[in-house]
RODO-2510 file (C-alpha; in nm, 4 decimals, decimal comma):
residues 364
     n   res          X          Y          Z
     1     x     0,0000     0,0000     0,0000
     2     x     0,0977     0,3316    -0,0974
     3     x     0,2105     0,5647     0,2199
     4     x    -0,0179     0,8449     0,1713
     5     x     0,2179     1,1029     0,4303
     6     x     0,5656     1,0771     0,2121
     7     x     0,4214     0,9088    -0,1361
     8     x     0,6293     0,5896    -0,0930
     9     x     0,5783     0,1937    -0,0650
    10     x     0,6993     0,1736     0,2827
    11     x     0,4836    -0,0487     0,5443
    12     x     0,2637     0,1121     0,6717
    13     x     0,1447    -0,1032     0,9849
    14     x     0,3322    -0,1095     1,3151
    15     x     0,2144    -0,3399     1,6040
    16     x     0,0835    -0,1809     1,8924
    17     x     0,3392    -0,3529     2,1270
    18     x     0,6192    -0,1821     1,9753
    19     x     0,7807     0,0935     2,2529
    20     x     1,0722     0,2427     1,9262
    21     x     1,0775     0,6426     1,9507
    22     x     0,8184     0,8345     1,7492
    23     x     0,9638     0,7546     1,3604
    24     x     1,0378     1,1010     1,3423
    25     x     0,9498     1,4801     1,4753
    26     x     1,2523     1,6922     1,4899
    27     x     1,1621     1,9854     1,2844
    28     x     0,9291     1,8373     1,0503
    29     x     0,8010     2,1707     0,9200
    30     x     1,1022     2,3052     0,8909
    31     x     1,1965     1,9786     0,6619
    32     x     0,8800     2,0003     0,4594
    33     x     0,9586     2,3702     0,3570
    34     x     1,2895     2,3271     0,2912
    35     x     1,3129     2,3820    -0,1049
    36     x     1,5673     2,1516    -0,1467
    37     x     1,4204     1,8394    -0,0128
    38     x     1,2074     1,6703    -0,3011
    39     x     1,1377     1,3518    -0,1090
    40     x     1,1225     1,2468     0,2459
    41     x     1,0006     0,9375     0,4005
    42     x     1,0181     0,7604     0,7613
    43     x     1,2091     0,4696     0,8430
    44     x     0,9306     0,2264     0,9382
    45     x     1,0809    -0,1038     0,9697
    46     x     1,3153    -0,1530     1,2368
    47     x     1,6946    -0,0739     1,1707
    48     x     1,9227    -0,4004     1,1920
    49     x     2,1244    -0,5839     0,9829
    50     x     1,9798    -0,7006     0,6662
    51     x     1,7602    -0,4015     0,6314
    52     x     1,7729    -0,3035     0,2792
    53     x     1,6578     0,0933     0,1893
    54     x     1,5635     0,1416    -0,2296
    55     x     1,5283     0,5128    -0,3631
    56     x     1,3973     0,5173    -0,6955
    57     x     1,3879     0,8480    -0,9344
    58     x     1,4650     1,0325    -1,3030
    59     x     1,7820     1,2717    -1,2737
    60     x     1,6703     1,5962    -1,4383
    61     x     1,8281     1,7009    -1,7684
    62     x     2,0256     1,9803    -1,5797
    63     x     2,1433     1,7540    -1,3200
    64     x     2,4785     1,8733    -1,1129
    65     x     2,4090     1,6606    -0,7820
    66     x     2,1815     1,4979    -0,5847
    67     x     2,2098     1,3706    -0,2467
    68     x     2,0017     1,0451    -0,0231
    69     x     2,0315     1,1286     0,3417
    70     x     1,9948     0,8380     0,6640
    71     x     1,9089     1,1185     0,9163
    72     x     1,8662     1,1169     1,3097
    73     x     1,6347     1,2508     1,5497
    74     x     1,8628     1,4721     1,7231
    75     x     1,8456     1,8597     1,7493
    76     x     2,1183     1,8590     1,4660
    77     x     1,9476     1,6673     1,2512
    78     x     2,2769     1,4530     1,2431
    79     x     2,3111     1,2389     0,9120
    80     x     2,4192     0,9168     0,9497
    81     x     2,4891     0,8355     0,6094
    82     x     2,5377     1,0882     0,3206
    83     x     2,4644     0,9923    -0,0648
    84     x     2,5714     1,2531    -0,3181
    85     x     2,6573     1,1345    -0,6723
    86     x     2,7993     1,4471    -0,8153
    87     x     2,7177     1,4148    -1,2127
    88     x     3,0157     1,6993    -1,3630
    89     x     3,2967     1,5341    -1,1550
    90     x     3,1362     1,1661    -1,2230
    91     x     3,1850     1,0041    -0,8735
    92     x     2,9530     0,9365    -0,5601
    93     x     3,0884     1,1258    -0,2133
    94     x     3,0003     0,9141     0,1119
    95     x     3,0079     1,1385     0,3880
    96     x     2,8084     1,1660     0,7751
    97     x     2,7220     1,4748     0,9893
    98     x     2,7619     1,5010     1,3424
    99     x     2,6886     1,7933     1,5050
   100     x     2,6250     2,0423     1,2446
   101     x     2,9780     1,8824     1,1700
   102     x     3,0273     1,7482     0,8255
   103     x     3,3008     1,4710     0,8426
   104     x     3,5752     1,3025     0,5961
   105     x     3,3974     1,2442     0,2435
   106     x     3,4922     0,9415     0,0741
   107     x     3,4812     0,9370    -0,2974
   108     x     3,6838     0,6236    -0,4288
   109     x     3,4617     0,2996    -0,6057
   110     x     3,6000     0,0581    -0,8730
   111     x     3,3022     0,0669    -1,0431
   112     x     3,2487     0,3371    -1,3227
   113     x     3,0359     0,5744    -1,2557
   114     x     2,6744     0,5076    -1,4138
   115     x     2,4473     0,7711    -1,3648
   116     x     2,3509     1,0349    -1,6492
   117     x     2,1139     1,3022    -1,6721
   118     x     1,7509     1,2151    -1,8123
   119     x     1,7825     0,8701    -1,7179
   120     x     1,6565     0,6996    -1,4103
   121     x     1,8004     0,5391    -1,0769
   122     x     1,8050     0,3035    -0,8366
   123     x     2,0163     0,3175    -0,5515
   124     x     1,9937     0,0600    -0,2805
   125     x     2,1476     0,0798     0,0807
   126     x     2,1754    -0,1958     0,3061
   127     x     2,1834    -0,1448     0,6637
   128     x     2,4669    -0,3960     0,8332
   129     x     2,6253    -0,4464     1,1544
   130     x     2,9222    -0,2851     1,0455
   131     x     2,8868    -0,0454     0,7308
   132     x     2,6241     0,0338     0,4777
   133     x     2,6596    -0,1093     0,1534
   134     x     2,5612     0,1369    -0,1393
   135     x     2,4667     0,0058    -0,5129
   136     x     2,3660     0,2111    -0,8125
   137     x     2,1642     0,0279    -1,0303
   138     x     2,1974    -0,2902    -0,9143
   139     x     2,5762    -0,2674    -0,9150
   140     x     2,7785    -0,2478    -0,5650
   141     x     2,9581     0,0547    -0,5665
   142     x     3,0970     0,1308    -0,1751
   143     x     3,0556     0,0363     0,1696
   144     x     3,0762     0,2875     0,4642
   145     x     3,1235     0,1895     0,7916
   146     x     2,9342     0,3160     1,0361
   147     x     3,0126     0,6764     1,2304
   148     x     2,6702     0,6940     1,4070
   149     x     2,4495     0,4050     1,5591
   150     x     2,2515     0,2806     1,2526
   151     x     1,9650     0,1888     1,4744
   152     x     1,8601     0,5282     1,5491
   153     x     1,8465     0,6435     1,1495
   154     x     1,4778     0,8177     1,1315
   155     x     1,4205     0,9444     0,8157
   156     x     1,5353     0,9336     0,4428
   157     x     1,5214     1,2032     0,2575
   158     x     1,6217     1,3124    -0,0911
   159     x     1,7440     1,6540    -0,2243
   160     x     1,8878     1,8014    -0,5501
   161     x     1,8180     1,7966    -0,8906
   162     x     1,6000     1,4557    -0,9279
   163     x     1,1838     1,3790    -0,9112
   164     x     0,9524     1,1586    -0,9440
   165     x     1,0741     0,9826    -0,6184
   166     x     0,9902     0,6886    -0,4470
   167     x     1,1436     0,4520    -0,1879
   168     x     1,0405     0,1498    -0,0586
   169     x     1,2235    -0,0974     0,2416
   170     x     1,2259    -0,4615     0,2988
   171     x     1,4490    -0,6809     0,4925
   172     x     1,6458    -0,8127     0,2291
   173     x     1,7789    -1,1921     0,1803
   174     x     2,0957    -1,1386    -0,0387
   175     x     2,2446    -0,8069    -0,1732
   176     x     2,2814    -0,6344    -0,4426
   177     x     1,8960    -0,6634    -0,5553
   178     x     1,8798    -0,8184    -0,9169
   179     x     1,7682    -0,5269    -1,1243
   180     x     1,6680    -0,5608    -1,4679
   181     x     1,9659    -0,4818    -1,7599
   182     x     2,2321    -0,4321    -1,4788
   183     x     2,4288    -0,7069    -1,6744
   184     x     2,6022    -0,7887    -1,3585
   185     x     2,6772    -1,1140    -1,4251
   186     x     2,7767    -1,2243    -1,7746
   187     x     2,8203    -1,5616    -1,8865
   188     x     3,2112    -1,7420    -1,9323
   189     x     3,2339    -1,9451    -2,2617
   190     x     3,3695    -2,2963    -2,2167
   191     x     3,5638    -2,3866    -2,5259
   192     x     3,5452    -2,7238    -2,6767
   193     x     3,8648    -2,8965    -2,7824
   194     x     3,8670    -2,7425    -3,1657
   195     x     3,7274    -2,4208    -3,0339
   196     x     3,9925    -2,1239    -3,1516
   197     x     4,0924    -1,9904    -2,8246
   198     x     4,2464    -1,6596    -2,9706
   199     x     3,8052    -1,5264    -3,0744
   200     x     3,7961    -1,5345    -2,6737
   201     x     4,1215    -1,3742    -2,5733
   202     x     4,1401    -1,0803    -2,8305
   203     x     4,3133    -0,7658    -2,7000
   204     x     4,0731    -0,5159    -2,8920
   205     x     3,8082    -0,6888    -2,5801
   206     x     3,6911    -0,4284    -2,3512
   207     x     3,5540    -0,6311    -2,0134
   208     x     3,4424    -0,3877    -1,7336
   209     x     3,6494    -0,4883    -1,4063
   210     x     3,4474    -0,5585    -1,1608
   211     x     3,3547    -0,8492    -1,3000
   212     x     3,1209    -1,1547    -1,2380
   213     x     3,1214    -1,4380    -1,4446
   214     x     2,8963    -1,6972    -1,4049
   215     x     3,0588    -2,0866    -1,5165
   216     x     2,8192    -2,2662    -1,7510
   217     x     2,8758    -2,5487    -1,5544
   218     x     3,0847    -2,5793    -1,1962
   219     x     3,4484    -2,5281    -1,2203
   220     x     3,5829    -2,8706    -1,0824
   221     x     3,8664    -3,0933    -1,1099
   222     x     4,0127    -3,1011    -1,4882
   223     x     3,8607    -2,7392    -1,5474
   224     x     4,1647    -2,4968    -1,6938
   225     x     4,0883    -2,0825    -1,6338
   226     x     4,2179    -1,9060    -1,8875
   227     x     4,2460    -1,5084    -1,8230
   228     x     4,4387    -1,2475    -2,0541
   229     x     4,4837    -0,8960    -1,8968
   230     x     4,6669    -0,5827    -1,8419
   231     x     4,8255    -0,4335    -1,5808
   232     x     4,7821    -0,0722    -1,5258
   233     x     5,0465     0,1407    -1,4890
   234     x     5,0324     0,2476    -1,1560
   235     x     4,9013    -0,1012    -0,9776
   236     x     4,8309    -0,1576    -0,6327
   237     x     4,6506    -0,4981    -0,6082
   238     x     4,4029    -0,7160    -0,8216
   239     x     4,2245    -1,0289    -0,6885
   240     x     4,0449    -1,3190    -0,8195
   241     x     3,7921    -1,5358    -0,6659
   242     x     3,6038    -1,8713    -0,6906
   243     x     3,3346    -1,8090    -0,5250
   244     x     2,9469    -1,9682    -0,4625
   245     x     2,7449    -1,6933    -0,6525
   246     x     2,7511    -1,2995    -0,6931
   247     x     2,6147    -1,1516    -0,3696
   248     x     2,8401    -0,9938    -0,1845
   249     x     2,5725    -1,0402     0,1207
   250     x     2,5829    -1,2394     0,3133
   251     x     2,9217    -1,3069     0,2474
   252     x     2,9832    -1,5984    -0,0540
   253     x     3,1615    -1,9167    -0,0052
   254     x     3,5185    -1,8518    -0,1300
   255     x     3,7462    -2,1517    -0,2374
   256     x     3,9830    -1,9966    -0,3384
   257     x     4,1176    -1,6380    -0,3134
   258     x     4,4292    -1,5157    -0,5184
   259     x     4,5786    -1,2072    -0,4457
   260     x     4,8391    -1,0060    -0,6125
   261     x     4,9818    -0,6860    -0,4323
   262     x     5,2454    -0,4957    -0,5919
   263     x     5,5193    -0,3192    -0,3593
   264     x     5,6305     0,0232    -0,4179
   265     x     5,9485     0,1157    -0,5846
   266     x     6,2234    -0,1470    -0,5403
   267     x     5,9575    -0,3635    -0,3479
   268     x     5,8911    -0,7418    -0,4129
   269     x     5,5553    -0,8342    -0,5141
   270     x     5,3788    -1,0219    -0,3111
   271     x     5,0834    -1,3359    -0,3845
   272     x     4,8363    -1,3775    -0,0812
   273     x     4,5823    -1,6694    -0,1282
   274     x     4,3014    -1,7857     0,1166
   275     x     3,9381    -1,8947     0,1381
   276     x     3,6545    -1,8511     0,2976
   277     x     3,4511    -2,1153     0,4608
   278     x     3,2211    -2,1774     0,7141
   279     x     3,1837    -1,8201     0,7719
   280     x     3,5191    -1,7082     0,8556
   281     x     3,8514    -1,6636     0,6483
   282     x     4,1182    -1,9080     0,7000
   283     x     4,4903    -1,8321     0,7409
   284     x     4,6665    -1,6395     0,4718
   285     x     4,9451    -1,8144     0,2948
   286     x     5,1859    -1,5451     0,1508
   287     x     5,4891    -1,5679    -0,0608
   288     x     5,7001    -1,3622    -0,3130
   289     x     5,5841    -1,3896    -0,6835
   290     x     5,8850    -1,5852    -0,9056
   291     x     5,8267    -1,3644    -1,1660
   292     x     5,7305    -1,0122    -1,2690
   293     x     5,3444    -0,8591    -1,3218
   294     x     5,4799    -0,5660    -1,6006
   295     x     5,3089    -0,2520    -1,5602
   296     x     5,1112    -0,1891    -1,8791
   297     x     5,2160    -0,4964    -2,0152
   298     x     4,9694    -0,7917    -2,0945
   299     x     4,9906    -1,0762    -1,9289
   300     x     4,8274    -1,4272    -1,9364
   301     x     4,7304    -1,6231    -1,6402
   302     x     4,5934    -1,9187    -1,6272
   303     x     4,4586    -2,1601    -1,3330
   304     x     4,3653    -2,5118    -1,2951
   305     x     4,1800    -2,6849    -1,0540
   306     x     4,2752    -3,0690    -0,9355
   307     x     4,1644    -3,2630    -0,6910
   308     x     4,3801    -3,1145    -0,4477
   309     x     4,4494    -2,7636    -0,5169
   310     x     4,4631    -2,4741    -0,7652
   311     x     4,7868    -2,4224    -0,9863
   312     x     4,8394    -2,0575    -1,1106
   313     x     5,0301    -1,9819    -1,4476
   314     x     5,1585    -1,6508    -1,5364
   315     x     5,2849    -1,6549    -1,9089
   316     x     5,2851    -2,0611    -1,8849
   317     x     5,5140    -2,0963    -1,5460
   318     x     5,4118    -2,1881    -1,2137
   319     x     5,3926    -1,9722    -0,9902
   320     x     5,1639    -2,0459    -0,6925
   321     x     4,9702    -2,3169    -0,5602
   322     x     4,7007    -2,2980    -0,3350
   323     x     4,6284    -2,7014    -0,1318
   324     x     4,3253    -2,7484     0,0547
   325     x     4,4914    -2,8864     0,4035
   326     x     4,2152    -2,8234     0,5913
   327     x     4,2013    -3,1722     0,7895
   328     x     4,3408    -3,3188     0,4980
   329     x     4,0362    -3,2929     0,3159
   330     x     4,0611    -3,3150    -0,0873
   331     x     3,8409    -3,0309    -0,2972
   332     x     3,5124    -2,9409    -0,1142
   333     x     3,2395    -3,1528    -0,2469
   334     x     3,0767    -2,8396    -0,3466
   335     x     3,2798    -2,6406    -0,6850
   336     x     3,2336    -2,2498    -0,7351
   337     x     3,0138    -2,1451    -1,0003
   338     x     3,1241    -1,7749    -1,0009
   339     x     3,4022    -1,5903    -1,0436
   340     x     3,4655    -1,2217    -0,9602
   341     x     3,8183    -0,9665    -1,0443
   342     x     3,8757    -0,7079    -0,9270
   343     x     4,1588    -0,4753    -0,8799
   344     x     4,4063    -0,2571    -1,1367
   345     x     4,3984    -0,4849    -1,4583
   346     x     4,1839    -0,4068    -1,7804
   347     x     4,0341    -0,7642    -1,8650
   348     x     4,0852    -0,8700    -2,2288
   349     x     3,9591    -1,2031    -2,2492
   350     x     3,8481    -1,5008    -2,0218
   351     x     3,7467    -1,8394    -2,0707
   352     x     3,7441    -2,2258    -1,9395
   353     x     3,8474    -2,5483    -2,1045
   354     x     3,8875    -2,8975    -2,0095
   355     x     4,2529    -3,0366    -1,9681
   356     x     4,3342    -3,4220    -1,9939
   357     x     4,7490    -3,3788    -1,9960
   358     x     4,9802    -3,2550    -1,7421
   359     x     5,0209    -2,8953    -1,7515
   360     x     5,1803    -2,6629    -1,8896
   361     x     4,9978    -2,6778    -2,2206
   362     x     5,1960    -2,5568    -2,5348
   363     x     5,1150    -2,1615    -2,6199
   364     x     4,9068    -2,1015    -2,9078
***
């Protein structure tokens, strides 16, 4: 049912046994004047992990900024979390205000930025124990960790150049929300044997990092990765996972984790791999990298799965393996059917096969 006080598909019902604070009464008037607010709307459900906050609008054609506030009942009207995709500089600013006190903004995401004028918007924000997450579109874009309780956030509102508004909340199962044409998750080709590998790994491809790729069928035992890449010139880290789906909450199954970071001038670079299972991390295995990641320079990399760990290949030599010790258990019985990068590389190509002789395989 539509909320008839703020024009929004909230709930509307609240049991009579529940003692929470008035939903909100700090200055209302004062709010509903205020030019620049073109949407406003209580926070009905309870705040607690899991609850998941959609605004829904068209940017105007003369669009600069918008913002989505979280704001408090308190005399400030503190803001517990700050929204504000700024459309002429192309990046979102996270930011809270205590005290009349506007605090460190936050502007970094490694997604591109994906909102335009005339067009519409969803942006979703899920409430978690430790930080909001924050998707455009249904795209994750940022967290923020919490500077202000989230359990006493009263009110959303909306300001800036945007209308036709509308928000609705729901205690959400899995985030991101699946919204429709976000390709979010695209589909990895698995060659046959007299497939031509090079259609797949051509260096005119342009794949958006992040990336999700779902595996047309489980990537187990005898299942080759093949990934071709570049490095950026200034890198700092990529990572790939195999991974149980594409939500990022609650947190996937990870098998396996592989990590790149790349040390500063006259540094060593440095491979971390882990997993995650049974909700937790396990312990980080580090070690130098054999050989060199080339800034700018294309690389190929290449992973196989056996029945008792993953083998990584840069340019066709070995140069990690991650075992699965854990009790001296072989593969879980379960394989990953995801896979997401992320980090400093520009993704060329990427694409599974089946192997039946001891690697390395001969270059094409």
């Amino acid at each position: 049912m539509m909320c008839a006080f703020c024009n929004c598909f909230c709930p509307t019902e609240v049991d009579e046994d529940d003692e929470r604070e008035p939903v909100f009464s700090v200055d209302d008037n004062a709010t509903m004047t205020d030019p620049d607010v073109v949407y406003r709307c209580p926070i009905i459900l309870e705040p607690r992990d899991g609850l998941s906050v959609r605004v829904l609008g068209e940017i105007l054609p003369t669009c600069e900024r918008f913002s989505i506030n979280l704001v408090l009942n308190t005399p400030e009207r503190d803001i517990a979390l700050h929204v504000n995709p700024r459309l002429p500089q192309n990046y979102i600013v996270r930011n809270s205000r205590v005290g009349g006190v506007w605090g460190n903004e936050e502007r970094t995401s490694a997604l591109p930025f994906s909102l335009h004028r005339g067009s519409s918007f969803i942006i979703q924000i899920l409430f978690t124990t430790s930080s909001y997450l924050i998707s455009v579109n249904g795209r994750h874009v940022a967290a923020f960790v919490h500077r202000l309780p989230f359990t006493k956030v009263k009110c959303v509102e909306v300001r800036g150049d945007v209308h036709d508004v509308q928000s609705d909340q729901a205690y959400a199962e899995t985030y991101p929300e699946l919204v429709k044409n976000s390709n979010r998750l695209q589909t990895i080709r698995h060659l046959d044997d007299d497939d031509d590998p090079t259609v797949a790994l051509s260096d005119n491809n342009k794949i958006h990092v992040p990336f999700y790729g779902s595996f047309e069928s489980p990537f187990r035992s005898g299942h080759l990765l093949h990934i071709r890449a570049r490095l950026k010139l200034l890198p700092h880290s990529f990572y790939i996972n195999f991974q149980m789906g594409d939500k990022i909450w609650p947190h996937p199954v990870i098998h396996f984790h592989f990590n790149p970071r790349f040390a500063n001038t006259g540094g060593r670079h440095i491979i971390c791999q882990n997993s995650w299972m049974e909700g937790e991390w396990g312990r980080e295995e580090r070690s130098e990298c054999p050989m060199e990641f080339v800034p700018g320079q294309i690389f190929n990399l290449r992973i196989l799965s056996t029945h008792y760990s993953y083998q990584v290949y840069l340019d066709g030599s070995l140069i990690s393996e991650f075992i699965f010790h854990k009790d001296g258990s072989k593969m879980p019985s379960f394989q990953p059917d995801t896979i997401y990068i992320q980090g400093d590389i520009q993704l060329l190509g990427i694409y599974v096969q089946n192997t039946y002789e001891e690697y390395p395989i001969e270059e094409y």
